[in-house]
C-alpha positions, -999 to +999 in steps of 0.1 A: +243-572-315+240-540-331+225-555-363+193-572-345+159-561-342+140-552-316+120-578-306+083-569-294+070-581-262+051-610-259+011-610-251-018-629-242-036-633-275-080-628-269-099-652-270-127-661-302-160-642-303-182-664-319-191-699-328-198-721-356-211-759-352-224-778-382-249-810-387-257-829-417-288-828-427-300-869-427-329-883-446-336-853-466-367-865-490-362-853-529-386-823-524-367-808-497-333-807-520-355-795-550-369-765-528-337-758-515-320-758-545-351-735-562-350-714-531-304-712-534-301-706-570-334-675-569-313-658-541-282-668-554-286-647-584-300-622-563-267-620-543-250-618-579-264-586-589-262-569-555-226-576-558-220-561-589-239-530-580-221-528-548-183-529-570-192-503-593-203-482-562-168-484-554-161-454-527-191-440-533-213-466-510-238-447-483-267-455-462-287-439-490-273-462-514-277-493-495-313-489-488-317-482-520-303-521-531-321-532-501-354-526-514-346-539-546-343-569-534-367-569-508-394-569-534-382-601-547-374-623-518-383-606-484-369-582-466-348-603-441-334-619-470-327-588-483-307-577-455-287-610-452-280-605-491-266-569-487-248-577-456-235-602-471-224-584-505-204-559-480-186-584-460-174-596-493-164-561-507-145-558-476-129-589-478-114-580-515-102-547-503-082-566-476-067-589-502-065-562-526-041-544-500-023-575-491-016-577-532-003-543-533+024-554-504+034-586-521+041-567-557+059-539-537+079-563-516+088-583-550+097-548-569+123-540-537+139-570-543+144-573-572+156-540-577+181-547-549+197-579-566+202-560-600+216-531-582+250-558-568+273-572-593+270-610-606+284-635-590+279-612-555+270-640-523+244-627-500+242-627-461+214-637-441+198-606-445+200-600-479+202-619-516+229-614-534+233-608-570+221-627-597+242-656-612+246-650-648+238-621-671+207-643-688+193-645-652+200-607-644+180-599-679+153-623-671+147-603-640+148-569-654+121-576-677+100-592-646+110-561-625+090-544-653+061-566-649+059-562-614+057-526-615+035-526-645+013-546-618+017-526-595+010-492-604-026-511-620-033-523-587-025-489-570-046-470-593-080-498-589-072-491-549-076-453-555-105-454-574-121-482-551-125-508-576-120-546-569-122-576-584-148-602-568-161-635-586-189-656-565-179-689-569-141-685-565-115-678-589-101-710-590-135-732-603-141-709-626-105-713-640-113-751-639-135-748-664-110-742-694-090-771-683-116-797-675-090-827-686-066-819-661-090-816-629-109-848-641-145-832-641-168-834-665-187-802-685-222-810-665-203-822-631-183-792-634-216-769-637-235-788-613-204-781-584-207-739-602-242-738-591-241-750-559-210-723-553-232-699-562-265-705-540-276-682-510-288-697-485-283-679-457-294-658-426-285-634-400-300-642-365-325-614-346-323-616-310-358-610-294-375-633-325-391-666-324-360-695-322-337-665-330-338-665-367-371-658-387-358-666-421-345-701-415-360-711-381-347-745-359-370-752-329-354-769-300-364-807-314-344-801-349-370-788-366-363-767-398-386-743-414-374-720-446-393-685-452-395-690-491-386-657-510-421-646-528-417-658-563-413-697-545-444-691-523-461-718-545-439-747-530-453-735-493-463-764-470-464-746-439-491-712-431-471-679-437-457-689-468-429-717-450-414-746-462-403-775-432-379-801-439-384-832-433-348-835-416-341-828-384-310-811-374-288-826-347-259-811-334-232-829-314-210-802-306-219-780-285-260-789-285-267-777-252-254-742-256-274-738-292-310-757-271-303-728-246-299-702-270-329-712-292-354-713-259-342-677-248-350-665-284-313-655-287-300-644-324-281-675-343-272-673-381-280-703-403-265-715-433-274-744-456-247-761-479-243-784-502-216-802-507-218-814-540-190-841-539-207-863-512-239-852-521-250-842-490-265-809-474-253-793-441-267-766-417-244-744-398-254-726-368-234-697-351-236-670-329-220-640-310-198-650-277-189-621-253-151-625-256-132-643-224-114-615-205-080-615-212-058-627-179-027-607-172+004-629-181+022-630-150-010-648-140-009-671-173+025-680-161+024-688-129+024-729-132+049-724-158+046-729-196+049-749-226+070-736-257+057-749-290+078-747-323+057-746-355+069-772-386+056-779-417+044-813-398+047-815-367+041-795-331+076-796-310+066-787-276+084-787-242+075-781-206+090-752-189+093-745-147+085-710-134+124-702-138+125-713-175+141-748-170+127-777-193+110-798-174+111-843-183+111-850-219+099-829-252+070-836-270+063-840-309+025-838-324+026-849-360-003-841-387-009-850-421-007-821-448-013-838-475-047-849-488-083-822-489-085-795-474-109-807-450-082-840-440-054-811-434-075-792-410-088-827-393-049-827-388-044-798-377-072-803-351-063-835-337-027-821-329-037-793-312-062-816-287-030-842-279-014-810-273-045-796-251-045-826-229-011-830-222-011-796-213-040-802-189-019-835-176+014-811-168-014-789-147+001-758-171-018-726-175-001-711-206+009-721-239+035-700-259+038-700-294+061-682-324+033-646-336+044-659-372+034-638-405+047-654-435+028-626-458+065-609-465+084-643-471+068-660-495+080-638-526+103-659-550+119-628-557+137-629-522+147-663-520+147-673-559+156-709-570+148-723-534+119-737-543+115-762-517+118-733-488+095-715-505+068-743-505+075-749-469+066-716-457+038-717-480+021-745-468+030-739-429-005-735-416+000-711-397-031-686-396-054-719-393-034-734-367-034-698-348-071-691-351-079-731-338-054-731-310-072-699-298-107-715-296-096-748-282-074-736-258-098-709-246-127-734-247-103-752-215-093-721-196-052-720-208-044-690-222-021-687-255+012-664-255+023-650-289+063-639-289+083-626-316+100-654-335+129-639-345+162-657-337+143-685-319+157-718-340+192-700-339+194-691-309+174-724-294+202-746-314+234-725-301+225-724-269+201-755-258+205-780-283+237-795-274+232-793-230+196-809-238+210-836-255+220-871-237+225-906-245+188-914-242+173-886-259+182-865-293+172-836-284+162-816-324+165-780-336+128-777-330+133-789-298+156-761-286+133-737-307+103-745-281+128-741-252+138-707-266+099-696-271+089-703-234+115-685-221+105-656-241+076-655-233+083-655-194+108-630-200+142-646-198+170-644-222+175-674-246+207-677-238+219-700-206+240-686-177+275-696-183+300-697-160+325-678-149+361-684-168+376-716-152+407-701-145+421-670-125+392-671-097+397-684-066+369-714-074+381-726-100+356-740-123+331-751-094+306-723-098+271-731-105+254-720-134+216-720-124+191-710-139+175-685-115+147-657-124+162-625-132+158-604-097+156-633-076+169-624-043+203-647-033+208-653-074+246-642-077+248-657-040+273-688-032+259-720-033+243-735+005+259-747+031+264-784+031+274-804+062+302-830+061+333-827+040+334-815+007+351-839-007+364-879-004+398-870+003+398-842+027+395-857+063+371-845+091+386-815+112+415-804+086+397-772+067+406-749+097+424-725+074+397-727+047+375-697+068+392-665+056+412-671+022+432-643+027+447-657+056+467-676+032+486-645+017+472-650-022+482-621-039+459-598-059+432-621-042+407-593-024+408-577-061+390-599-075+356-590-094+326-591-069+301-608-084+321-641-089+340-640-055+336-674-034+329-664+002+341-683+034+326-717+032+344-745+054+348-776+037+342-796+076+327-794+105 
């Protein structure tokens, strides 16, 4: 046991702070798209040049500077826009330092690796742990030229981090590499272009609490209604006083419509933004707002009905119930999903997992949820597990982030709290000691299974591993001990089992177990040595 971890304790993750609901925008007449799209690409390009101002700051951003771009812009839109354009700008600038770290861990992960396997001899198996060496010598030169990329890589990315510089493209890297291979993603030049564009637009804005509807730049009244402040160079296209353009759309929103109606009549602050999704051809608005974040319940209190253990897969949720003391409770449960497909079908998936999880949770009357705090940032490198292929492209397209951040919101949205654990030696240690005992003529009981077993009981605090008995020899039960399953501390747990009336057995009569009372009556050598904790006391075996 010297060789494992330390595992951290588990927690009770927080719950979201905001919320996002989205309606389609029905029935929009041709004018309203045109104004929109005049209205997106204007700021769009706006949003472009902050952007690049903003990146060649680099470290060197200050209030000073950003007031500066602000009223750059303000002269050509408004000054609300402006504000949503440079706050905007930032959050993105933050965003590609965060991945521009994240890069810098990858590459220096992949370098240690690599450097590792050269260091062993060919031919050299690995453990568990570790990789061993490479096969052949034409593999073990392959790699030491890559180690030499990687490092090239490496010290560029370093250096960019030092001097603040990142790499941002509005739009997103992987359309605009689309572009030089139209034939293979089956887009024309212009359809290509058209789907750029519409990347590109800005049409969006940070709510004011305090302000008309909350939100003076793109304003919803309580009945749907939409109204654009148009940036000064569009004032022409103005059919409203104050230099406003209303939709003739109104904007409906199932989910969660009461709580937005409330927050629109109080004049609360809500963020809008307009999209265009230019493969269905149809325009969305997206409303959401600030939530003051559910207070975080202590997790003996999560735990007190219990708890379900759930085992992430690649495509399915493997759940079971757990009791107070860590026993599963009826039968496991499986939640299958679809990954294949868009990325809006996987995260449908995704969704409608977690809710037949929700309500059977709700159903069992549990409080608590446990799941595996996975990170699969560190694991993903081909130079650590090499010509596996197919592991790599599970852990890869695990969802595990999206899954995390959605389970949070639902689950909070119902009052049951969600307990992260450490994952290490779950599946092993679920497999080793539950699989097999779990498993009956009726019910094939799976590695993943076992895994959720193992999480639950992590997360109330138990060991993984069952109580076994004692040897079945050389004590003076036998092999009849129990082996419960009592919570560590419980008062009586290393006690002997209750008193039963009526004969132990079938063939001992009534009346003949006189002697039974004090064992040592019977002259059994060594027998008042024996180890404490599994010594049988006097029970008679009749009345």
């Amino acid at each position: 046991m010297g060789g494992l971890r330390e595992l951290a304790a588990p927690f009770v993750t927080p719950g979201p702070t905001g919320v996002a609901v989205r309606a389609r925008l029905k029935e929009l007449a041709v004018q309203d798209a045109k104004v929109l799209a005049l209205v997106g690409a204007h700021l769009g390009s706006l949003a472009s040049r902050d952007l690049a101002v903003r990146c060649r700051e680099g470290l060197e951003h200050s209030a000073e500077t950003w007031a500066v771009r602000k009223q750059a812009l303000t002269a050509e839109s408004s000054s609300r826009w402006a504000g949503s354009i440079t706050k905007a700008t930032h959050d993105q600038w933050a965003l590609a330092r965060r991945g521009q770290l994240a890069h810098i861990q990858g590459l220096d992960a992949g370098v240690r690796a690599l450097a590792h396997r050269l260091s062993l001899p060919l031919g050299e198996t690995g453990s568990k742990r570790a990789p061993g060496g490479y096969r052949t010598r034409q593999e073990w030169h392959a790699k030491t030229r890559r180690l030499h990329l990687l490092e090239d890589r490496l010290d560029k990315a370093r250096a960019d981090r030092e001097k603040g510089v990142v790499h941002v493209l509005r739009g997103g890297k992987k359309l605009a590499r689309a572009r030089h291979n139209l034939q293979a993603t089956g887009l024309s030049e212009a359809a290509w272009r058209e789907r750029w564009e519409a990347e590109r637009w800005f049409l969006a804005a940070h709510g004011e609490s305090g302000k008309r509807f909350g939100n003076e730049t793109i304003r919803v009244n309580p009945d749907g209604e939409i109204s654009i402040k148009l940036p000064a160079p569009l004032a022409q296209h103005a059919n409203a006083p104050h230099c406003r353009y209303i939709l003739t759309s109104r904007a409906r929103f199932a989910y969660r419509g009461c709580e937005w109606a409330d927050r629109v009549e109080a004049n609360r602050a809500i963020a809008y933004r307009i999209h265009f999704d230019v493969t269905r051809g149809r325009w969305y608005l997206t409303a959401s707002w600030q939530i003051p974040p559910t207070k975080t319940i202590p997790l003996t209190t999560a735990l007190a009905d219990g708890v379900i253990g759930v085992d992430t897969n690649d495509d399915h949720l493997a759940a079971w119930r757990l009791d107070t003391d860590g026993n599963p409770v009826g039968n496991p449960r499986r939640f299958f999903f679809d990954r294949s497909g868009t990325s809006q079908h996987r995260d449908a998936q995704v969704r409608h997992a977690l809710t037949r999880l929700l309500n059977w949770a709700k159903t069992c009357g549990v409080k608590a949820i446990a799941v595996e705090n996975l990170d699969f940032a560190a694991e993903k490198t081909r130079e650590k597990h090499g010509r596996n292929k197919r592991f790599r492209k599970l852990i890869s397209s695990m969802p595990t982030g999206r899954l995390r951040a959605r389970l949070t919101s639902m689950a909070d949205a119902i009052g049951i709290a969600v307990i992260a654990v450490d994952p290490a030696y779950t599946s092993r240690w679920g497999a080793q000691h539950w699989q097999k005992p779990l498993t009956t003529k009726n019910r094939k009981t799976t590695r993943h299974d076992a895994a959720a077993v193992a999480i639950g009981r992590r997360a109330q605090g138990h060991p993984i591993r069952r109580r076994t008995a004692p040897p079945p020899h050389d004590r003076s039960d036998r092999a009849g001990h129990r082996t419960g399953q009592a919570r560590p501390g419980t008062p009586g747990r290393e006690e002997t089992r209750p008193r039963v009336p009526g004969p132990r057995t079938r063939s001992v009569p009534p009346g003949s177990g006189e002697n039974a009372g004090d064992q040592n009556t019977q002259h059994r050598s060594g027998r008042s040595a024996e180890h404490d904790s599994w010594q049988q006391d006097s029970l008679p075996l009749s009345l």
